[in-house]
C-alpha positions as CSV (number, residue, x, y, z in Angstrom):
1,X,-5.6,43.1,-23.9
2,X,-4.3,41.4,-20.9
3,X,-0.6,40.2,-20.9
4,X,0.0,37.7,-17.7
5,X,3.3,35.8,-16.3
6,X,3.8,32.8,-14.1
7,X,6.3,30.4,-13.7
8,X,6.0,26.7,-15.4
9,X,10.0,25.7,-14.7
10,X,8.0,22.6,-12.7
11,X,5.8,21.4,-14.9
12,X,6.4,17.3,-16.2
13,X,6.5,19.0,-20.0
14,X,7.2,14.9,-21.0
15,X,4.2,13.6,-19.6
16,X,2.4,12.2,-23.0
17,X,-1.1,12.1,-20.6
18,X,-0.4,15.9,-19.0
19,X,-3.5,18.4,-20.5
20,X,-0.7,20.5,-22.3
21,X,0.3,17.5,-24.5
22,X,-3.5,17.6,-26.0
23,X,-2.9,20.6,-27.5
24,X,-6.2,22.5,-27.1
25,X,-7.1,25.7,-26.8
26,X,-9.6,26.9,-24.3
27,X,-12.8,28.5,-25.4
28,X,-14.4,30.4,-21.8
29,X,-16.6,33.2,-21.2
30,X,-15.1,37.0,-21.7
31,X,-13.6,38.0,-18.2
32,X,-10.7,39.1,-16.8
33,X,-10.7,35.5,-14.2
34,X,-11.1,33.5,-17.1
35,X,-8.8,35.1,-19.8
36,X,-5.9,34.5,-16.7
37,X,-7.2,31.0,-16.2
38,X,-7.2,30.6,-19.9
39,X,-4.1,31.9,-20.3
40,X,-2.8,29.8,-17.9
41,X,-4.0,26.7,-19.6
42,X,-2.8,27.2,-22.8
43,X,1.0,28.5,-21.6
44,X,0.6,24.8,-19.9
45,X,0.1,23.8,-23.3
46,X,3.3,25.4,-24.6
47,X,5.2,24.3,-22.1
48,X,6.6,27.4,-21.7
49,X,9.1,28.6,-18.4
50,X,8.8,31.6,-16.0
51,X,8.3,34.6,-17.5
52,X,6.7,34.0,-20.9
53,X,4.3,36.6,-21.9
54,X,1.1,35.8,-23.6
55,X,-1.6,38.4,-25.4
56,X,-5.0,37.2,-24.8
57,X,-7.1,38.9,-27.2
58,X,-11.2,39.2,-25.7
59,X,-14.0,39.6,-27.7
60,X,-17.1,41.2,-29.7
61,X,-16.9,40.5,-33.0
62,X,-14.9,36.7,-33.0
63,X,-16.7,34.2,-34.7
64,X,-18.1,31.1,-33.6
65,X,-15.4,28.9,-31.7
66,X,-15.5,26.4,-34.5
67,X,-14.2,29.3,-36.9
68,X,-11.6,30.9,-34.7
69,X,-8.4,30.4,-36.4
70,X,-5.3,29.3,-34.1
71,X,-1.7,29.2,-34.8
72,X,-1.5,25.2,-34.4
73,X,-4.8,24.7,-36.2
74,X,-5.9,22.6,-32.6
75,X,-9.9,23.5,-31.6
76,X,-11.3,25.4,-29.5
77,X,-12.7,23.2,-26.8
78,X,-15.8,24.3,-24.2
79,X,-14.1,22.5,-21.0
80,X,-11.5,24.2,-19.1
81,X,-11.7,20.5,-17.2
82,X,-9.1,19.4,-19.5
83,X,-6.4,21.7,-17.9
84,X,-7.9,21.3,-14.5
85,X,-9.8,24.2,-13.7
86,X,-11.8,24.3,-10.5
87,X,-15.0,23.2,-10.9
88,X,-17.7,26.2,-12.6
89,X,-14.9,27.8,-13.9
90,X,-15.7,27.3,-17.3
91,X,-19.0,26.2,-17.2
92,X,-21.4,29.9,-18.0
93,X,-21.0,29.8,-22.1
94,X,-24.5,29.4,-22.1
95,X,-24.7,32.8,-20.3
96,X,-22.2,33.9,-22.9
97,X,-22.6,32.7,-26.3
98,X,-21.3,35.0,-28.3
99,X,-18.1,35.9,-26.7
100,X,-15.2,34.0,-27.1
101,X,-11.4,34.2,-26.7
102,X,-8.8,33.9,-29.1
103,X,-5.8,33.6,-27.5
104,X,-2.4,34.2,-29.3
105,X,1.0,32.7,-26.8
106,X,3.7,34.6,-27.7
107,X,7.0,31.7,-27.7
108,X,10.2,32.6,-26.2
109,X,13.1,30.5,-25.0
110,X,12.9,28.5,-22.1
111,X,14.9,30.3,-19.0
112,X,15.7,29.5,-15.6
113,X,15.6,30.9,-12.6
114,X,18.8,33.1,-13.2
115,X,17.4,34.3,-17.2
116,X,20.0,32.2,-18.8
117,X,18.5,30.3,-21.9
118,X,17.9,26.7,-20.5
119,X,18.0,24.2,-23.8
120,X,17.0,20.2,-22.9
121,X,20.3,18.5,-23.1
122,X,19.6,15.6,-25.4
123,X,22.2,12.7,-24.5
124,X,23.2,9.4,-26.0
125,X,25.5,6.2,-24.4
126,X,29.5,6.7,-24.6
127,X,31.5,3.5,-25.1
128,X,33.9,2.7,-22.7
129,X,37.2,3.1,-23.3
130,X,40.1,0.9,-21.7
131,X,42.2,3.1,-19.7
132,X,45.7,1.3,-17.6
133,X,44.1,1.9,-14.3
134,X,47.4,3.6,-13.1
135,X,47.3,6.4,-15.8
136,X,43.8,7.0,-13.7
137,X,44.1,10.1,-11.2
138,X,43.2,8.8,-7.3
139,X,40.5,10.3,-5.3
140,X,41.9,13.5,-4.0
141,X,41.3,13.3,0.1
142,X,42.0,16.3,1.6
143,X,41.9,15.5,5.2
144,X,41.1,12.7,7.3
145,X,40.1,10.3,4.4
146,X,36.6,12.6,5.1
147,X,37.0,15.7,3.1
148,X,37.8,14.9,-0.9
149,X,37.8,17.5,-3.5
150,X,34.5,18.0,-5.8
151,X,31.9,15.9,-3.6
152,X,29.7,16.7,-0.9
153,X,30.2,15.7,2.8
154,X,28.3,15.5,5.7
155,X,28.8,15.5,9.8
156,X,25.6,14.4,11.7
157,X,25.1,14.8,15.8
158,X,22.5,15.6,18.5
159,X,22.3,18.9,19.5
160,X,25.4,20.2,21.8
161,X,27.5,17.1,20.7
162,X,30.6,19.2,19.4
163,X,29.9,19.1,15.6
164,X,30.9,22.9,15.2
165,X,33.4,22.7,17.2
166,X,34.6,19.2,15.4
167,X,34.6,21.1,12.3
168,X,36.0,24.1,13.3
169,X,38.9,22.7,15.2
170,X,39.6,20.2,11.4
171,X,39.2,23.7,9.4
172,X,42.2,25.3,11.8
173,X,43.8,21.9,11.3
174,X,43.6,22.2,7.8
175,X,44.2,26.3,6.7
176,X,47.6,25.4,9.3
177,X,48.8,22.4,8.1
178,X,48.9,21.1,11.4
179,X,47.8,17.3,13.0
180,X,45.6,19.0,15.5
181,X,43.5,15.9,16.0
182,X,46.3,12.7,14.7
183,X,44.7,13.4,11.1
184,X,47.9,14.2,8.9
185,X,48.0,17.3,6.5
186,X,49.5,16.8,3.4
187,X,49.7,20.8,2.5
188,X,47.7,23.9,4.2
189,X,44.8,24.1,2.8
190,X,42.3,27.2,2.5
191,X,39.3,26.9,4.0
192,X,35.4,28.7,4.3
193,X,33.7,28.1,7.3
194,X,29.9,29.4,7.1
195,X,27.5,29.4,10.2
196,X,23.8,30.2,10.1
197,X,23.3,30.2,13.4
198,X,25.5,32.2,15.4
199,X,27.0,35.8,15.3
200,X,30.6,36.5,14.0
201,X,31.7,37.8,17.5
202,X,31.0,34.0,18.8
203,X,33.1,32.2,15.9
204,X,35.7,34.8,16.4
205,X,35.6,33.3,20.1
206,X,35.7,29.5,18.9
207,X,38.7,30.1,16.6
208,X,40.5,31.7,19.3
209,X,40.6,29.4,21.5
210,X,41.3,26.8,19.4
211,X,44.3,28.5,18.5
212,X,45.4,29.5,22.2
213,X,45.0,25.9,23.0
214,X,47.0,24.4,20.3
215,X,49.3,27.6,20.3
216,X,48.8,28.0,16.5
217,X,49.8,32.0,15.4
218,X,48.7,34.5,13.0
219,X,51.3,33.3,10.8
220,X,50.9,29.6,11.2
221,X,47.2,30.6,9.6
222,X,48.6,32.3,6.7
223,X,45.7,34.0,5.4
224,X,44.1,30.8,4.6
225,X,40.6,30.4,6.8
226,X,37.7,32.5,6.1
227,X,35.0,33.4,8.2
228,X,31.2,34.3,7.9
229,X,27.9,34.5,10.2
230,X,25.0,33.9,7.9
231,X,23.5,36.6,10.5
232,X,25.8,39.1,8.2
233,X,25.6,37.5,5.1
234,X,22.2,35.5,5.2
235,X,22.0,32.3,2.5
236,X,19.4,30.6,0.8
237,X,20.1,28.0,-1.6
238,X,16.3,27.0,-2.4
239,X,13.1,27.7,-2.0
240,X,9.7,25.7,-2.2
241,X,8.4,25.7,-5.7
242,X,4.7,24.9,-7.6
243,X,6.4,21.8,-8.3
244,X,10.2,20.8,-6.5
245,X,12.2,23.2,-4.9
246,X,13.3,26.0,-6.9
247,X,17.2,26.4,-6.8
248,X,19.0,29.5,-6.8
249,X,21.0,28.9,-9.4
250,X,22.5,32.7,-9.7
251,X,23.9,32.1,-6.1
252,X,25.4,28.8,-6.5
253,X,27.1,29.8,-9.9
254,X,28.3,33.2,-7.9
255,X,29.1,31.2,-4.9
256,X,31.5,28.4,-7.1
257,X,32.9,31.0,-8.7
258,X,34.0,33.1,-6.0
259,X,35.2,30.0,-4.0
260,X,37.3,29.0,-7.1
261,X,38.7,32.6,-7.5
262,X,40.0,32.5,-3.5
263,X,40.9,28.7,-4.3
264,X,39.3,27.4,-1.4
265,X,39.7,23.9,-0.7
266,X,37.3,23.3,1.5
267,X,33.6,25.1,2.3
268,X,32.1,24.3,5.7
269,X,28.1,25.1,5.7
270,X,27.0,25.1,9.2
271,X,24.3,23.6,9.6
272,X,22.4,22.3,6.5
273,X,19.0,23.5,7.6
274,X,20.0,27.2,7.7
275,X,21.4,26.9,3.6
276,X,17.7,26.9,2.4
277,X,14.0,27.1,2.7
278,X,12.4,23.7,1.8
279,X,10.8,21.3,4.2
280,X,13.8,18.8,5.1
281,X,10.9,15.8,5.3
282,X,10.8,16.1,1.4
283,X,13.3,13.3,0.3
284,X,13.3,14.3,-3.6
285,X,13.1,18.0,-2.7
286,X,16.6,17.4,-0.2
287,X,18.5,15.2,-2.7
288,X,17.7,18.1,-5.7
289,X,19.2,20.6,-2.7
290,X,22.5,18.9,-1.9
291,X,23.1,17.5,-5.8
292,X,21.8,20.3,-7.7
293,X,23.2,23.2,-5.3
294,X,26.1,22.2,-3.0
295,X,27.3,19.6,-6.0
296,X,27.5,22.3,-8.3
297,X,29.4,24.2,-5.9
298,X,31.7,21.4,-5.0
299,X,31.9,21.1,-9.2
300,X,32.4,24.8,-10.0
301,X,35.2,25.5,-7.3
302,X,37.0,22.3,-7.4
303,X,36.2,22.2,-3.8
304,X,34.8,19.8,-1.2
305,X,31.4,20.8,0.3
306,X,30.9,19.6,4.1
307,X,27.4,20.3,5.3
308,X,26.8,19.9,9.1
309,X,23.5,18.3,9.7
310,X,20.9,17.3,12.8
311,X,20.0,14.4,14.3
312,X,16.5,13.4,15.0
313,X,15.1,12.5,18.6
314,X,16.0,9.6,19.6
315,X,14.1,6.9,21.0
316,X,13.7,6.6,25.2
317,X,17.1,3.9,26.0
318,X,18.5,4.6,22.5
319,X,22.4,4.9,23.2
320,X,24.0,4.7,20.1
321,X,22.7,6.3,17.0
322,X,23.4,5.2,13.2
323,X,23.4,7.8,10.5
324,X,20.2,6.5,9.4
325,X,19.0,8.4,12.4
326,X,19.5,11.7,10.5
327,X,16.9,14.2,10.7
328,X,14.1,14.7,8.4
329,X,15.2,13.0,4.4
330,X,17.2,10.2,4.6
331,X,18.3,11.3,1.2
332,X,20.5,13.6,1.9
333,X,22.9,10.7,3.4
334,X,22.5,8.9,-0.3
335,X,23.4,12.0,-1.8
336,X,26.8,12.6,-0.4
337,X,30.2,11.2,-1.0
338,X,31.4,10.4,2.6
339,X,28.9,11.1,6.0
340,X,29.9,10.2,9.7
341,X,27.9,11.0,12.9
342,X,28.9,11.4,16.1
343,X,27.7,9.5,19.1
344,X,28.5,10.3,23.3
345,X,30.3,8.2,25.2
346,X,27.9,5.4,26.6
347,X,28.3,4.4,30.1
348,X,29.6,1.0,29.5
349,X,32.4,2.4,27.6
350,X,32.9,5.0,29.9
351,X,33.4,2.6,32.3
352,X,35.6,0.3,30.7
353,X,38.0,3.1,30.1
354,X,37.7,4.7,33.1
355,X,36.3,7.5,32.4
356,X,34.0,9.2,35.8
357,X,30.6,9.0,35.1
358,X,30.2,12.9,35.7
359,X,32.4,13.6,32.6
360,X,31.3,11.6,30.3
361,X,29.6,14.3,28.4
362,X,32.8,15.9,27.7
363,X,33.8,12.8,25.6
364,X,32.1,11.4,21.9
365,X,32.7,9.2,18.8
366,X,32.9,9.6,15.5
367,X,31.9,6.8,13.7
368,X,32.2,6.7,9.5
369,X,28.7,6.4,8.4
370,X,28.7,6.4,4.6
371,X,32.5,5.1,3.9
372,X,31.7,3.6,0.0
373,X,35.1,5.3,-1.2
374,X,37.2,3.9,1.7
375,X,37.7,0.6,3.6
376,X,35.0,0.5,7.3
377,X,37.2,1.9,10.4
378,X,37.7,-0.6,12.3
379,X,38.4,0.9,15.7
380,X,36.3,3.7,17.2
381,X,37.5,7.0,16.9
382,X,37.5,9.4,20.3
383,X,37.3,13.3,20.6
384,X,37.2,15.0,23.9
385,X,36.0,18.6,24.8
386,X,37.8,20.9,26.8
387,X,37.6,24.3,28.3
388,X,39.6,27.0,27.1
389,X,40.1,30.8,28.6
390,X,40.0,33.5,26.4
391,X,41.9,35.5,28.7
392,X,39.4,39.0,28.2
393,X,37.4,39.0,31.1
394,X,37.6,42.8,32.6
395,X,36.0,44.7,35.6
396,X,32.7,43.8,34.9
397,X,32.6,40.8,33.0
398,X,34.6,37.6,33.7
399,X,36.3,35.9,31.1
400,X,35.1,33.8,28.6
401,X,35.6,29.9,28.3
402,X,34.7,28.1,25.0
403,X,34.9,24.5,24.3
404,X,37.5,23.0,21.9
405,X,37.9,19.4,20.5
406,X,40.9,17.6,21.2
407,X,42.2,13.8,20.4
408,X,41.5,11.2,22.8
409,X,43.1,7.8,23.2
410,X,41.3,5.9,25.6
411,X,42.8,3.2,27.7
412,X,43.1,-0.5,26.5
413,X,40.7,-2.8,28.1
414,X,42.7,-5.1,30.7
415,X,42.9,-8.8,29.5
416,X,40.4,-9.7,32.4
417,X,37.8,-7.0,30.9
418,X,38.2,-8.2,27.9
419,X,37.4,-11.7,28.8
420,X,34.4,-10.8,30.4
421,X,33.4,-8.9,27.2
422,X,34.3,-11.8,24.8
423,X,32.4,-14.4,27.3
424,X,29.2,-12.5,27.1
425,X,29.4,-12.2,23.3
426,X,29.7,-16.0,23.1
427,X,26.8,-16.2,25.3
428,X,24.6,-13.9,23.2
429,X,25.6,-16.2,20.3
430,X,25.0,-19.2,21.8
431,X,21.2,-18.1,22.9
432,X,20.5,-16.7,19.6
433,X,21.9,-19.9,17.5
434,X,19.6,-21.9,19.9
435,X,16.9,-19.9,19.3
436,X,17.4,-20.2,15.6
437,X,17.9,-16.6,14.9
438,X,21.1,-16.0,12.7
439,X,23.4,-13.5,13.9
440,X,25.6,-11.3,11.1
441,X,28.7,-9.9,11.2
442,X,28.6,-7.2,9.1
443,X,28.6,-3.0,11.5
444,X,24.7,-2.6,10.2
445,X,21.8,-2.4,12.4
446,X,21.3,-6.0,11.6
447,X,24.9,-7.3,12.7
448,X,26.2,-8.7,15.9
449,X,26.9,-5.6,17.9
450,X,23.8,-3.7,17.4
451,X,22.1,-6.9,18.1
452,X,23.3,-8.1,21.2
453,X,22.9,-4.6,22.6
454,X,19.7,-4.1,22.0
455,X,18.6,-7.1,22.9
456,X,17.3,-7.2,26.8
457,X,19.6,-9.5,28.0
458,X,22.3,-7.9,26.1
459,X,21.8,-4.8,28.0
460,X,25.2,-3.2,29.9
461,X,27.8,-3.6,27.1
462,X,28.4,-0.9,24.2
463,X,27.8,-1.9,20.6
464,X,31.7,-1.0,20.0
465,X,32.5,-3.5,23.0
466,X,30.4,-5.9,21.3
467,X,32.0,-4.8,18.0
468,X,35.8,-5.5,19.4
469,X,34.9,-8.6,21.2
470,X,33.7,-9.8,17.7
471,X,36.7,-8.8,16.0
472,X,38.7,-10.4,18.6
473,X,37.0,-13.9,18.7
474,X,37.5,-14.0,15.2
475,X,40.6,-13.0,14.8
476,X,41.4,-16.1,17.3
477,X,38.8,-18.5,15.6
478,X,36.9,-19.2,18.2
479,X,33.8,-18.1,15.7
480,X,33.9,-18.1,12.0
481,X,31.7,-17.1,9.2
482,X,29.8,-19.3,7.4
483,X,26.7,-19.4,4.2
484,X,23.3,-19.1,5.3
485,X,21.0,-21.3,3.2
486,X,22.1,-21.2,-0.7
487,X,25.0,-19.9,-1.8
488,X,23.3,-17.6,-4.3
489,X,21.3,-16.0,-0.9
490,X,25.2,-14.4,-0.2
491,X,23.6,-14.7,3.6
492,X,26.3,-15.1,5.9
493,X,26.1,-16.0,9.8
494,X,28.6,-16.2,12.7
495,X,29.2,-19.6,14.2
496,X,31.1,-21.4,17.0
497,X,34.3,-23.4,15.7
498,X,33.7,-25.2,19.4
499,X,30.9,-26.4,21.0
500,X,29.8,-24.7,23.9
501,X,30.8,-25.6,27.8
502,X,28.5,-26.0,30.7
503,X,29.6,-22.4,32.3
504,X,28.9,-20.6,29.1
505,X,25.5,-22.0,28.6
506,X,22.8,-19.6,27.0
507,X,21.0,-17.3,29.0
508,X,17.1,-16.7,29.2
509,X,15.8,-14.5,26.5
């Protein structure tokens, strides 16, 4: 007797054309490869989930196939090619005539990964019922219209940007209560902030200087932030399956449940790619990860999840990037609730607020990629990075400096800049209206600003420059919006209200 397990929780059970709907049962020659293979094939068949035993029963003495007797009264067939097999597998019973299997699958409830009994959830369509929309709770944002309660966030950047530091800095905002960065607190909020990357001595370092620089106390923290290096306590929300990632279903109910016990408001996993062990190209693999894990957190602790995710390379002369520019599945951005990505300060603007060209590093945006809860920001927002001494340095070592996010208001544009802005936006209208190439208003890749930047002639002025000049013509109505073709289309196009003049005429593509 040989008694085998495997795991089946991938397998398409509903597939009417799958082997395992055809209900046979695998006649093969009497050896301990085959009898697995067999096995195999026939817990297919039973659609049957990890762990389920099965006695396979070899030998002298079974009648012919024809006779053997089966639980389901299906035949025995000659062909493991019905389950698959690899080719020769099955293919000796003329070496072995007179030994057959009889194979007997032991049934026993479908589990998952964590042993609970997993039953199909049959479900049918619930009428809707008329509620007066202001008996109807509103969303619950808990910081910086951002961070809401039971959905999953993201913050996207390059490399070195200042996306730990971003979220570090809003975590201190939040367990203090305080507007470290303009973003108003409503209440102090308790907050997890996870890192997979670097040791707990380092975050110690970050938080403390965040808190020398915006002289926040002990006190002010209340015992509300957490901290953890996944260097101490390692996590791993998935791994690659026969089928689909395989989700750890014990740690994401122990992880919800220990987040709702601390009432934590808000768990910070930094960044995404050190949460799990599936390749991130794999777009259904990534949207199971971030719906089926980091949801069910969210769910379980009442809680909002913000993951902190990568960038891909960009392209050579690519300044700003989109969120569509996120590395590896693009469907971990359709997966969450709210997503923003943060882009450096691009010369033109630098120069149009003034900024030196040699610190222009120190300075990025955060633009609101994903807002389909919330009206689009309309003006960019700015954070700044600077140095802060920790004050330890001894005999031997000097002390140490760590970055820290603060708000920054740039200057306004003077009214000639602006001019000169606005002017060169008409003119990039103008050539592409003559040209026959509508131009849209809406923030997408296919809209004005993006546009006009990345067009050659273009070249020199920021897509947010482009963006407020846009903003600003129309607001004046010196352009307008009108249809494009038929109305059904719902194409729109920007448009002169006034014809052009001589000086403003179109420039060379």
């Amino acid at each position: 007797m040989l008694t085998v397990t495997t795991d089946f929780s991938q397998l398409d059970a509903n597939d009417p054309d799958a082997p395992w709907n055809k209900d046979p049962v695998y006649k093969g020659p009497n050896n301990r490869n085959s009898m697995k293979t067999s096995w195999l094939a026939a817990q297919a068949r039973t659609r049957a989930a990890p762990a389920v035993p099965a006695t396979i029963t070899s030998d002298e003495g079974i009648p012919p196939s024809d006779d053997v007797p089966t639980d389901n009264g299906a035949p025995l067939v000659d062909d493991m090619d019905a389950f698959g097999a690899p080719d020769g597998r099955a293919d000796h019973d003329e070496h072995h005539d007179n030994q057959h299997l009889a194979l007997e699958v032991a049934w026993i409830p479908v589990t998952n990964q964590s042993g609970a009994p997993k039953a199909t959830k049959l479900i049918t369509p619930t009428p809707y019922g008329w509620r007066d929309p202001r008996t109807i709770p509103p969303r619950e944002w808990l910081y910086d219209r951002h961070y809401i309660r039971r959905y999953v966030t993201c913050t996207v950047g390059a490399g070195g940007m200042g996306k730990s530091s971003l979220d570090l800095v809003e975590a201190v905002a939040q367990a203090s209560g305080r507007p470290l960065l303009g973003a108003p607190v409503r209440r102090p909020l308790r907050v997890w902030y996870w890192n997979g990357e670097d040791p707990i001595d380092e975050l110690t370092r970050r938080v403390a200087a965040i808190m020398l620089h915006y002289e926040i106390t002990e006190s002010d923290i209340g015992g509300r932030l957490y901290l953890d290096s996944g260097r101490d306590k390692p996590l791993n929300l998935a791994s690659p399956g026969p089928r689909g990632p395989l989700i750890d279903d014990e740690m994401v109910a122990h992880l919800g449940s220990a987040l709702r016990s601390l009432e934590i408001d808000v768990a910070i996993f930094d960044p995404l790619v050190s949460c799990h062990n599936i390749p991130e190209n794999d777009n259904g693999g990534m949207d199971h990860l971030v719906k089926k894990a980091f949801g069910a957190i969210a769910e379980r602790a009442n809680a909002c999840v913000e993951l902190v995710h990568h960038l891909r390379k960009g392209q050579p002369g690519q300044d700003a990037r989109s969120i569509e520019d996120t590395r590896g599945a693009v469907s971990v951005i359709g997966a969450v609730r709210s997503a923003r990505v943060l882009n450096r300060m691009a010369s033109a603007d630098a120069q149009a607020v003034g900024v030196p060209s040699d610190q222009v590093s120190f300075y990025f945006r955060v633009d609101n990629g994903k807002a389909n809860m919330q009206p689009p920001a309309t003006k960019a927002v700015w954070r700044k990075m600077v140095g802060e001494s920790l004050g330890n340095g001894n005999d031997d070592l000097p002390d140490d400096y760590v970055q820290v996010v603060t708000h920054y208001e740039p200057k306004a544009l003077s009214g000639a800049a602006e001019m000169e802005i606005d002017t060169r936006f008409l003119q990039m209208l103008d050539m592409f209206t003559a040209q026959g190439r509508p131009v849209r208003e809406t923030t997408s890749r296919s809209g004005a600003a993006h546009v006009f930047a990345d067009h050659p002639t273009g070249k020199g002025v920021a897509k947010a420059a482009y963006a407020s000049a846009m903003e600003r013509l129309l607001q004046r109505g010196v352009i307008k919006v009108v249809p494009d073709g038929k109305p059904s289309d719902d194409k729109r196009k920007l448009v002169r209200t006034e014809p052009m003049s001589s000086s403003e005429g179109p420039e060379g593509a």
